[in-house]
C-alpha positions in Angstrom: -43.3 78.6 1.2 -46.5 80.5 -0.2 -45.6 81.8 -4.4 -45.5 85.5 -2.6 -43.0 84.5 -0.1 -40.8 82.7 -3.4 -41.1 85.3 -5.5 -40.2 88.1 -2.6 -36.9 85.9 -2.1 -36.2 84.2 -5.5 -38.0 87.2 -7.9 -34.5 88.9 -8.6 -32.3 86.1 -8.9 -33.3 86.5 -13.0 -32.3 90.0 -12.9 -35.4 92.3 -12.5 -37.0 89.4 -13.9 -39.5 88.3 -11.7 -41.5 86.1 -14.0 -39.0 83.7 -14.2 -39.6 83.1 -10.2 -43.7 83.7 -10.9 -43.7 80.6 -13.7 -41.4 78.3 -12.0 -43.8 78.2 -8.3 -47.3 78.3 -10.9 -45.7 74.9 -12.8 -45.5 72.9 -9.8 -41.6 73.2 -10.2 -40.3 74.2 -6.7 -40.5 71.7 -4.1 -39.2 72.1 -0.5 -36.8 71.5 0.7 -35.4 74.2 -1.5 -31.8 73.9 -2.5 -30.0 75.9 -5.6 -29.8 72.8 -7.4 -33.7 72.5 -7.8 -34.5 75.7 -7.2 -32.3 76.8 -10.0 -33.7 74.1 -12.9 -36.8 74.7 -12.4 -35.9 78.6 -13.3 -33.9 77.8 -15.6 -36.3 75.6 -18.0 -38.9 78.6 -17.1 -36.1 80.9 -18.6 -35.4 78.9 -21.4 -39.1 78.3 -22.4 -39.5 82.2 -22.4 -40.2 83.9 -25.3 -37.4 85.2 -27.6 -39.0 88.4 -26.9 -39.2 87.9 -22.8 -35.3 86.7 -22.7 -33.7 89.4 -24.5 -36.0 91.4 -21.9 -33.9 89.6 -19.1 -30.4 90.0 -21.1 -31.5 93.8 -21.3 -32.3 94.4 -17.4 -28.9 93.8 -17.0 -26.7 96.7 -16.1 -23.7 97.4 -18.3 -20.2 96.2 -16.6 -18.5 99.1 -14.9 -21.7 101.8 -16.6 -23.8 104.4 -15.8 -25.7 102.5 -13.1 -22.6 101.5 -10.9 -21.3 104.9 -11.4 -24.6 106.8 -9.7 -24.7 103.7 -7.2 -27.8 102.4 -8.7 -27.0 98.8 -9.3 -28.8 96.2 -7.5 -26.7 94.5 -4.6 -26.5 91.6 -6.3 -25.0 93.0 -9.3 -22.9 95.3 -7.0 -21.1 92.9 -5.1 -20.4 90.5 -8.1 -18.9 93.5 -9.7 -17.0 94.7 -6.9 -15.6 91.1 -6.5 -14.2 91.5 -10.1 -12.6 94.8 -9.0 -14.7 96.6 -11.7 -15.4 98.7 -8.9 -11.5 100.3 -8.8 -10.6 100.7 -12.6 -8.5 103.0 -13.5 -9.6 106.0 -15.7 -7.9 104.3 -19.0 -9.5 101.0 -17.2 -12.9 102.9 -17.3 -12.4 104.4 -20.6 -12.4 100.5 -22.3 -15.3 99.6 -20.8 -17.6 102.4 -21.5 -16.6 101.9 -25.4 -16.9 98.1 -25.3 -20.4 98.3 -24.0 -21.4 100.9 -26.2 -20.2 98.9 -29.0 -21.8 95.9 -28.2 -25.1 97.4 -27.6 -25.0 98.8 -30.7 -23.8 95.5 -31.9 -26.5 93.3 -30.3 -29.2 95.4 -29.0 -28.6 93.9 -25.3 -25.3 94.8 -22.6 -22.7 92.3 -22.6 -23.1 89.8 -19.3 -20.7 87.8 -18.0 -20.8 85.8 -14.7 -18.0 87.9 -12.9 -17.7 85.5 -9.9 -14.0 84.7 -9.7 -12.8 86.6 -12.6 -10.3 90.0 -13.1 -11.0 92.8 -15.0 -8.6 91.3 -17.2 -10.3 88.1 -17.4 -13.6 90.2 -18.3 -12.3 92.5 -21.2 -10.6 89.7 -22.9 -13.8 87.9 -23.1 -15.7 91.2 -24.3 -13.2 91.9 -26.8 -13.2 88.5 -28.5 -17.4 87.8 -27.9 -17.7 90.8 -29.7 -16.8 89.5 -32.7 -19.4 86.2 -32.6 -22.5 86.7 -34.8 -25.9 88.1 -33.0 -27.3 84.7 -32.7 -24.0 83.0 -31.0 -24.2 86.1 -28.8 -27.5 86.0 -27.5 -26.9 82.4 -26.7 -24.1 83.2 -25.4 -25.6 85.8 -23.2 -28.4 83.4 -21.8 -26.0 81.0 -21.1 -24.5 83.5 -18.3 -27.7 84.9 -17.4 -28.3 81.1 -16.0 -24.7 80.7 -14.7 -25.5 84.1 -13.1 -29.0 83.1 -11.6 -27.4 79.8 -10.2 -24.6 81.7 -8.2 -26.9 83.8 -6.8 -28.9 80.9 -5.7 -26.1 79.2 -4.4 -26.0 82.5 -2.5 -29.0 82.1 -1.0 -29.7 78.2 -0.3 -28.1 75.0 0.4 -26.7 72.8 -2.5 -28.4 69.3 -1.4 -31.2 68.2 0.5 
């Protein structure tokens, strides 16, 4: 696979984060056969040696749980169906209500929307964990935050490719 044909498939894995994908093929990191496994360390530690500056990028071009983008049908599919899975997709109004003044108080909080890996979790499952990480310090948070980015990236992959060679 040629870097245009990886970055085509793998580019939004990090979400509208192509770079990640871009660094990873240019280190000599992706070897076929491909599997999430590989795939996903080798964009992981290209994550992880980003900038501070280029990973709060990534943490930002995530869309808010339950927001403005799934609202207008803008999210990516990705982000759709994990959110959909979670049932953030049918909240009630008072459902709806939480979430809009979670994220906006974590954003204002930490600069950055809270992300969670939503994959086998319920909307129940996802505002207790917003209501107690919104207490953690910035720094805690954005760890925090990366940590599910990655967890996020690697589900996708496991999406995509087979786990072993």
């Amino acid at each position: 696979m040629d870097r245009a044909d990886f970055v085509q498939r793998f580019g939004g894995v990090f979400e509208h984060s192509p770079f990640i994908a871009e660094r990873a093929f240019d280190a000599g990191m992706i070897e076929e056969p491909l599997t999430a496994l590989d795939v996903h360390d080798a964009m992981a530690a290209m994550f992880r040696t980003a900038s501070q500056d280029e990973r709060l990028g990534v943490l930002r071009a995530h869309p808010d749980l339950a927001g403005k983008l799934a609202i207008a049908g803008e999210l990516t599919e990705d982000s759709k169906r994990e959110q959909a899975g979670a049932g953030l997709d049918r909240l009630s109004a008072e459902e709806h209500a939480r979430f809009t003044a979670l994220n906006t108080a974590y954003v204002e909080k930490f600069g950055f929307p809270f992300i969670i890996a939503v994959k086998g979790l319920t909307k129940d499952d996802i505002l207790a964990a917003f209501e107690t990480r919104i207490a953690n310090s910035r720094d805690e948070e954005f760890d925090t935050a990366c940590q599910q980015v990655e967890k996020i990236a690697r589900l996708r992959l496991e999406s995509l490719l087979p786990e072993t060679h």
